[in-house]
C-alpha positions in Angstrom: -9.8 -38.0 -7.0 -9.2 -34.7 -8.7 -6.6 -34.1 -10.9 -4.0 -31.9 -9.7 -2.5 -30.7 -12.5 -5.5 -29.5 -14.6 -6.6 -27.4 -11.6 -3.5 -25.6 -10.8 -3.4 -24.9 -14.7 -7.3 -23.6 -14.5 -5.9 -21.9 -11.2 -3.8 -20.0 -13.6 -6.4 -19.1 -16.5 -8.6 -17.9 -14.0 -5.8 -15.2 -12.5 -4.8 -14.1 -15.8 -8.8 -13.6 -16.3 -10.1 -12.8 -13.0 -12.4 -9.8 -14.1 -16.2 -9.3 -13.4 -19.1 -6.7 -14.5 -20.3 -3.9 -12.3 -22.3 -1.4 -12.7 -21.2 1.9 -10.7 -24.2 2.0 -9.3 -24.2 -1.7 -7.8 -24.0 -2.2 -4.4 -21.1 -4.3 -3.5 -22.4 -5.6 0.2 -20.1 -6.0 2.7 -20.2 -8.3 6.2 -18.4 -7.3 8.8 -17.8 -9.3 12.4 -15.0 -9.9 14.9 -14.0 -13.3 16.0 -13.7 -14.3 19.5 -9.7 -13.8 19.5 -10.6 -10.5 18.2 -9.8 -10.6 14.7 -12.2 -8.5 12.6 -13.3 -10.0 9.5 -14.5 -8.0 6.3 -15.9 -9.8 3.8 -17.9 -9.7 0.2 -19.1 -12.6 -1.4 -18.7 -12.4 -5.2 -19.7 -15.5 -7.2 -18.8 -14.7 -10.9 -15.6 -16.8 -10.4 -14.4 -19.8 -8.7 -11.9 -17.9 -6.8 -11.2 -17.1 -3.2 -9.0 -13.4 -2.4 -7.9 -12.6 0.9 -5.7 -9.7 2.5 -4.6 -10.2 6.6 -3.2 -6.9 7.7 -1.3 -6.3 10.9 -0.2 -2.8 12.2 3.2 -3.4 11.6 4.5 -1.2 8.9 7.9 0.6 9.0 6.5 3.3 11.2 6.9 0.8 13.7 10.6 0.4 13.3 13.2 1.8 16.1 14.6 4.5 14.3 18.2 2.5 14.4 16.7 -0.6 12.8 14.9 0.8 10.1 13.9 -1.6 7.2 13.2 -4.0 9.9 9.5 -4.3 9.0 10.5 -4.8 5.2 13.2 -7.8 5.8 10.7 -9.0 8.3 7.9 -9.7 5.8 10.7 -11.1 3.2 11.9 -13.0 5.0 8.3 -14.9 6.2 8.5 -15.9 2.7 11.8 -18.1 2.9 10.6 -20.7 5.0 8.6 -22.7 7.7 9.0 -24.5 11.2 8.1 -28.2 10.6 4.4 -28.3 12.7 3.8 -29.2 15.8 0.2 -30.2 15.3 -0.3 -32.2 11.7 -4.2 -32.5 12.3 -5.9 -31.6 8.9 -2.6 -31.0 7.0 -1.2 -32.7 4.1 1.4 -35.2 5.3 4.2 -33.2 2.9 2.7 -29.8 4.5 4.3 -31.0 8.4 7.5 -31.1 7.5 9.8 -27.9 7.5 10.0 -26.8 4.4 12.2 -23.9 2.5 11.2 -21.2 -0.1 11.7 -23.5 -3.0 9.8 -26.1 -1.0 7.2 -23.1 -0.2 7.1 -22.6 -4.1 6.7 -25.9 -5.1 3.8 -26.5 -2.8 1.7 -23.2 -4.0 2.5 -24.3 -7.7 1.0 -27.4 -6.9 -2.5 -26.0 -5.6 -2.5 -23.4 -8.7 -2.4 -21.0 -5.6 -0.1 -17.9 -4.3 0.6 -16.2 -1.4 2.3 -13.3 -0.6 3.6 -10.6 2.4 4.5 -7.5 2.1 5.1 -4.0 4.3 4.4 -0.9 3.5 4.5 2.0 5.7 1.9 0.9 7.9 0.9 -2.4 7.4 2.2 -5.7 7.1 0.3 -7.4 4.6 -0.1 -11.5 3.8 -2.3 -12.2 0.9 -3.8 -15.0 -0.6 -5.3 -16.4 -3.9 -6.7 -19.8 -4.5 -9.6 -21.8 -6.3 -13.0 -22.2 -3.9 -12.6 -25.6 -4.7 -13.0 -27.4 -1.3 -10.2 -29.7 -1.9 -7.6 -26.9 -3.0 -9.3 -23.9 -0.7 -8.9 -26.0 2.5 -5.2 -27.1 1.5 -4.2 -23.6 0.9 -5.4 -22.3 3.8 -4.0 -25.0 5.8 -0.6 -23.9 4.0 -1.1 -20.6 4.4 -1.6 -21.1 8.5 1.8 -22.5 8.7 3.5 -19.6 6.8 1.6 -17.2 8.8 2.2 -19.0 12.0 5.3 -20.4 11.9 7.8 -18.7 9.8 11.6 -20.4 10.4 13.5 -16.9 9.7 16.6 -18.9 9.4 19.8 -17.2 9.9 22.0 -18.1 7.2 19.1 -16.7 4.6 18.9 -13.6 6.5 23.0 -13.2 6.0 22.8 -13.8 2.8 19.5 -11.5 2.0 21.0 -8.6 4.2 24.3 -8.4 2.0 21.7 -8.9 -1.1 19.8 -6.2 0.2 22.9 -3.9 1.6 24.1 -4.3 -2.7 21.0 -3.5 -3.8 20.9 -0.2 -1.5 24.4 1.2 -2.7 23.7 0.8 -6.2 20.1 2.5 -5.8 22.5 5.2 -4.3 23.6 6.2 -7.3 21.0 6.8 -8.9 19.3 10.6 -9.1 15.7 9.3 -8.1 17.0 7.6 -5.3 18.9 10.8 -3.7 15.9 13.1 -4.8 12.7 10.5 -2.9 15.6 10.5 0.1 15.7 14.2 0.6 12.2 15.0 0.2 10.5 12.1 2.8 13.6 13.7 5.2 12.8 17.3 4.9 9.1 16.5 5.3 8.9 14.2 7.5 11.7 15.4 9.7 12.6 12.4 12.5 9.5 11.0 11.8 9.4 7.5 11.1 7.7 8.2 7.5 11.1 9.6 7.1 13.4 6.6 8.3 15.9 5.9 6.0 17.0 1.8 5.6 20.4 1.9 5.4 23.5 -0.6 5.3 23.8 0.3 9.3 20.6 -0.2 10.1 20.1 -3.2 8.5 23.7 -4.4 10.8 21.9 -4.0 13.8 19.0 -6.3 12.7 19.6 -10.4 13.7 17.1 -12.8 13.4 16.2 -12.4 17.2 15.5 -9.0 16.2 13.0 -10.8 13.4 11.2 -12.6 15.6 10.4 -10.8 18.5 9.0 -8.0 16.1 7.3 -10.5 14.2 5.7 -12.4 17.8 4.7 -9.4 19.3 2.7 -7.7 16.8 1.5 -10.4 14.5 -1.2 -11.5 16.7 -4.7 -12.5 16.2 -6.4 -9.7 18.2 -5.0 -7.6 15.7 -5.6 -8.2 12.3 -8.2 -7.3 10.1 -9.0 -9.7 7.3 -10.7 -9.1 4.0 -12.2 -11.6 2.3 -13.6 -11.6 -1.6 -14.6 -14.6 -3.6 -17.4 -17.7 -3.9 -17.5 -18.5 0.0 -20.5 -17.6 2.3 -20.0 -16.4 5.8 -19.7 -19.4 7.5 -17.0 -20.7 5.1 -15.2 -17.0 5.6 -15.2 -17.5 9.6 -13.6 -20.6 8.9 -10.9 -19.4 6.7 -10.5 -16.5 9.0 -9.7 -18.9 12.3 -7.5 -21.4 10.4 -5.8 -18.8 9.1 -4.7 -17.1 12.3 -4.8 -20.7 14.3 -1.4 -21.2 14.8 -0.2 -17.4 15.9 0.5 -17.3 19.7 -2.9 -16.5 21.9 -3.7 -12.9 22.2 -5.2 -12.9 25.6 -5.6 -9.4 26.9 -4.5 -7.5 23.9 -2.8 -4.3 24.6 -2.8 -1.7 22.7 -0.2 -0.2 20.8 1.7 3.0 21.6 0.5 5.5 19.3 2.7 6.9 16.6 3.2 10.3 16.6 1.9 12.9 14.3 3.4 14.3 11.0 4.6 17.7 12.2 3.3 20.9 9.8 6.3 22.6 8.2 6.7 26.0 10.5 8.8 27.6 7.1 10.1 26.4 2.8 12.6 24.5 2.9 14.8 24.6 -0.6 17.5 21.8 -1.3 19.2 21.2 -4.3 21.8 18.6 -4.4 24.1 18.1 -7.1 24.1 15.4 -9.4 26.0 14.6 -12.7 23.0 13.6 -14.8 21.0 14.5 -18.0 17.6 15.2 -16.4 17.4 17.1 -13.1 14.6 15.2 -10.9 12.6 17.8 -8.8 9.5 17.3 -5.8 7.9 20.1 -4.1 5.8 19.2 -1.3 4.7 19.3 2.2 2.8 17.0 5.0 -1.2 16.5 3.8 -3.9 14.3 5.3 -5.3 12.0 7.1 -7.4 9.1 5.2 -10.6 9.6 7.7 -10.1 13.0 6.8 -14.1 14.4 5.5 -12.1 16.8 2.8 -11.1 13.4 1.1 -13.4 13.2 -1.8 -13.0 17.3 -2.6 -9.4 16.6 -2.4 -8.8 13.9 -4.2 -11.0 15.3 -7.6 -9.5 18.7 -6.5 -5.6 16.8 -6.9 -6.9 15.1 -10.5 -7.7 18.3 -11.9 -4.6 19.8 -10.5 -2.1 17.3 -11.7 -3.4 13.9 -11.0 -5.8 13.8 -14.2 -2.3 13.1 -16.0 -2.1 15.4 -19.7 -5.5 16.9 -18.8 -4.5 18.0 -15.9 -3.4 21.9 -14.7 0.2 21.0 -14.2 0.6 19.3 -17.4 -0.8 22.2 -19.5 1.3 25.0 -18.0 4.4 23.1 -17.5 4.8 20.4 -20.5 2.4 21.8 -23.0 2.5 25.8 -23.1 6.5 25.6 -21.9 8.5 22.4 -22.9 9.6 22.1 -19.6 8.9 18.7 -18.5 7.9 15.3 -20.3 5.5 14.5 -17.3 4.2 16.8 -14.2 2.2 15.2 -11.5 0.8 15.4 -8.2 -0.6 13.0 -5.6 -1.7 12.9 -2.0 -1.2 9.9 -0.2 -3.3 10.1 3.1 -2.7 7.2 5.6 -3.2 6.9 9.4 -1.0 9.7 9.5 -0.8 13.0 7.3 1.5 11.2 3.8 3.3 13.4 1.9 1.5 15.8 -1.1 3.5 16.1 -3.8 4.3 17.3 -7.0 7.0 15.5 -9.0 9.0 16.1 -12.5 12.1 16.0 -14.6 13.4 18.3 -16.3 17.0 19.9 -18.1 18.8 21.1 -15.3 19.1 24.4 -17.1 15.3 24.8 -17.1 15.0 23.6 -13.3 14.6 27.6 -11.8 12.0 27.7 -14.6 9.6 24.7 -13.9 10.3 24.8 -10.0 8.7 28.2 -10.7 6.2 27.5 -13.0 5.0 24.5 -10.6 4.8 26.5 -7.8 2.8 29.5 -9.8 0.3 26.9 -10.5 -0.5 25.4 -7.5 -0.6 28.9 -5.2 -3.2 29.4 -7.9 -4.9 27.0 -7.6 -5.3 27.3 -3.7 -6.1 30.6 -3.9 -8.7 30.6 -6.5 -9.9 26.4 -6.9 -10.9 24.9 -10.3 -13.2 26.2 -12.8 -16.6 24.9 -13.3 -15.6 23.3 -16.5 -12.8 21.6 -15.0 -14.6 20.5 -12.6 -17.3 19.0 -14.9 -14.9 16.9 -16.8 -12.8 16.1 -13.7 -16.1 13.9 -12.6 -17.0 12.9 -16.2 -13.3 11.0 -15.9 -13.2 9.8 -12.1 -16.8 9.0 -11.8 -16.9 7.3 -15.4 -13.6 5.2 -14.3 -14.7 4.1 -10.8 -16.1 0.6 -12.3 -12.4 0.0 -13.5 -11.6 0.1 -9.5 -14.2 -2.8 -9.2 -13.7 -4.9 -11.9 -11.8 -8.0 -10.6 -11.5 -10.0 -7.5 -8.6 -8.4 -6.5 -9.6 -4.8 -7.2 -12.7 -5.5 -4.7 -10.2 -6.9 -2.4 -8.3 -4.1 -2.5 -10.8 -1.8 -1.9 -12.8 -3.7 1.2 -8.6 -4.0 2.9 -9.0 0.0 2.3 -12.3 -0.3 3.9 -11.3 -2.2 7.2 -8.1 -0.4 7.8 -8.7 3.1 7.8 -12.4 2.2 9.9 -14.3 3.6 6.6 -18.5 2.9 6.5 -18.9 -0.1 5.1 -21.2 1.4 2.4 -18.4 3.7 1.4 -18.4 2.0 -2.2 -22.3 2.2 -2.5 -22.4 5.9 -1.7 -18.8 7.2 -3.3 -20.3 8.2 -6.7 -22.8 10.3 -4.9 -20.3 11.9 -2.8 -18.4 12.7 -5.7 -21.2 13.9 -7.5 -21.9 16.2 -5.1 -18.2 17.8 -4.7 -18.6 21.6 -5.7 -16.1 24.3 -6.8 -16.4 25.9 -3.4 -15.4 22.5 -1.6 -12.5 21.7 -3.7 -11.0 25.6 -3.2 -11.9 25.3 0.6 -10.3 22.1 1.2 -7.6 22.7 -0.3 -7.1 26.3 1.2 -7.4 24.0 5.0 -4.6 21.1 3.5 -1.9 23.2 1.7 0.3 26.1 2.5 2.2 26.6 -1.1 4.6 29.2 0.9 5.6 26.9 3.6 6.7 23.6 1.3 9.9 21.2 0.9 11.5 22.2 -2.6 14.3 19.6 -3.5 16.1 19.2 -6.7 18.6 16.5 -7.8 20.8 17.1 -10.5 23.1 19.9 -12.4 26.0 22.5 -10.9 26.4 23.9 -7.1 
């Protein structure tokens, strides 16, 4: 009989320490195989910790959302978290794990395995993760728990009214703030009616019942279409096993269809300039435009290309002409975030609203040169002295790994992409970065909007 208590409390130790070695040359192997229902499992066996990680993604991000229900993918994976249909089947489950059971019932359960469990939706993908001991006695009750929330999530109605008003408070008040109005603008002047640019609003979220929940929730959370990802102290056979408990109590696939396809991010024909007004002490501008795709082959180029443009932080392009030589801005950035469809790139900052002409142009200045003419040689030795010397730190825990492998399975990448990214990266040149950047970014046709000062 194992005690309980101490396990859930080593549970905890080991998450708050849950970090391994790794060279950045060390091959991190990776199985791959699909189930009979279709599932496709991912998986990497890491032994330096008693742990167990796993990430089930579904295609059923917001892009997914009718454009007059948007948010519904967001509420959708809340509300999986607030509580379970008492089973129909009680073979190999806890007596206590049968029974309905509500979110604080849900909570006190995972406390009591030292165990978590978690959904989430992002643009694409709706996300349930998992973290327990490889213990056999806590692994096979946690997966056995984590069936049933997985499989049979209540979505009870009076929650949903009450989290729908939460939610509808917490939108208004985000309202007023200038970061809020200034992230609004720019995914809507990029994105156009896109769903990337679906706004949740208190109307939208009116139109969503709990009907609305479920028939989302039972027509694309199905077994034929999620990819899992599995890091931790479990061999293959143990992973297939997680894998079909985990999805055992979703509805049978059968045939499974595919879904529509979502439609492209369309280029921006011509520069779009907003500036809204805003009563506030700092003026919060992005300039940007439509970038990649993730399966893109300019990835690598692009992403040391962006560090050394303004994602390397205060060494960074942006940060030297705009903070350090000009006082303009605390902090300048710039990211890409590719995805199954072309995310937004963007450059971000706040400034006086007296020096906003100045830094929009300033900003600008520096990334038309730096499409025209690409990085220097120096830059771009020290660009891979930093990324290359940090990519260990991406691969330094269970969950990092995780991360990474989920990466792996859902954008279809080789499954040696983390054995063979430092020699990729290594062998980015100036000419690459400048060309791939000339093919991605159009610094005359981009979204300018700034929140803040006088009409």
């Amino acid at each position: 009989m194992f005690n309980l208590k101490k396990l859930a409390v080593y549970a905890l130790m080991a998450t708050a320490t849950a970090t391994f070695g790794l060279n950045s040359q060390a091959a991190v192997p990776i199985e791959h195989w699909t189930l009979a229902n279709g599932a496709r499992i991912y998986l990497a066996s890491v032994n330096a910790l008693p742990i167990v990680d796993v990430e089930i993604d579904f295609d059923a991000g917001s892009r997914r959302d009718p454009a007059a229900q948007a948010g519904l993918a967001s509420v959708m994976a809340g509300m999986v978290e607030k509580g379970i249909r008492a089973s129909t089947s009680s073979t190999g489950l806890p007596a206590n794990y049968a029974v309905a059971m509500d979110e604080n019932a849900l909570g006190e359960a995972w406390a009591d395995l030292g165990a978590s469990f978690g959904v989430g939706a992002g643009p694409e993908r709706l996300s349930f993760t998992l973290r327990t001991l490889s213990d056999p006695a806590l692994l096979d009750r946690a997966v056995q728990l984590a069936s049933r929330q997985i499989g049979a999530p209540s979505f009870p109605e009076p929650v949903w009214l009450s989290e729908r008003e939460r939610i509808g408070a917490a939108l208004k008040e985000a309202n007023t703030k200038p970061a809020t109005i200034a992230g609004r603008a720019f995914a809507q002047a990029v994105y156009g009616d896109h769903p990337y640019g679906q706004e949740t609003t208190a109307e939208t979220l009116a139109r969503i019942g709990v009907n609305d929940l479920r028939t989302r929730y039972e027509s694309l959370v199905l077994p034929c279409r999620a990819k899992l990802s599995i890091v931790g102290a479990v061999t293959r056979a143990q992973a297939e096993s997680i894998a079909t408990t985990l999805l055992s109590r979703l509805p049978a696939s059968g045939t499974c269809a595919a879904l529509p396809p979502v439609a492209d991010v369309a280029s921006l024909t011509a520069a779009k300039d907003e500036r809204i007004p805003f009563e506030s002490a700092q003026a919060h501008v992005f300039i940007g435009q439509p970038g990649y795709l993730r399966s893109d082959p300019d990835h690598f180029a692009l992403t040391l290309g962006n560090y050394i443009l303004g994602g390397g932080g205060f060494v960074s392009r942006l940060t030297e002409e705009v903070r350090e030589k000009r006082g303009l801005s605390y902090s300048v950035y710039s990211y890409f975030t590719p995805g199954l469809q072309a995310g937004a790139f963007r450059i971000g900052l706040q400034t006086r609203p007296d020096q906003v002409n100045e830094a929009v142009k300033v900003s600008r200045e520096v990334l038309a040169r730096f499409v025209a003419d690409g990085p220097t040689e120096a830059e771009l030795r020290a660009a891979k002295d930093n990324v290359i010397g940090g990519f260990p730190l991406l691969l330094d825990s269970n969950r990092k790994l995780l991360g990474n492998i989920a990466n792996i399975a859902w954008n279809d990448l080789p499954l040696d992409y983390l054995e063979t990214w430092t020699t990729r990266m290594n062998a980015i040149t100036v000419a690459d970065i400048k060309a791939a950047f000339a093919r991605k970014l159009q610094p005359e046709r981009m979204v300018t909007v700034v929140v803040g000062g006088k009409p």
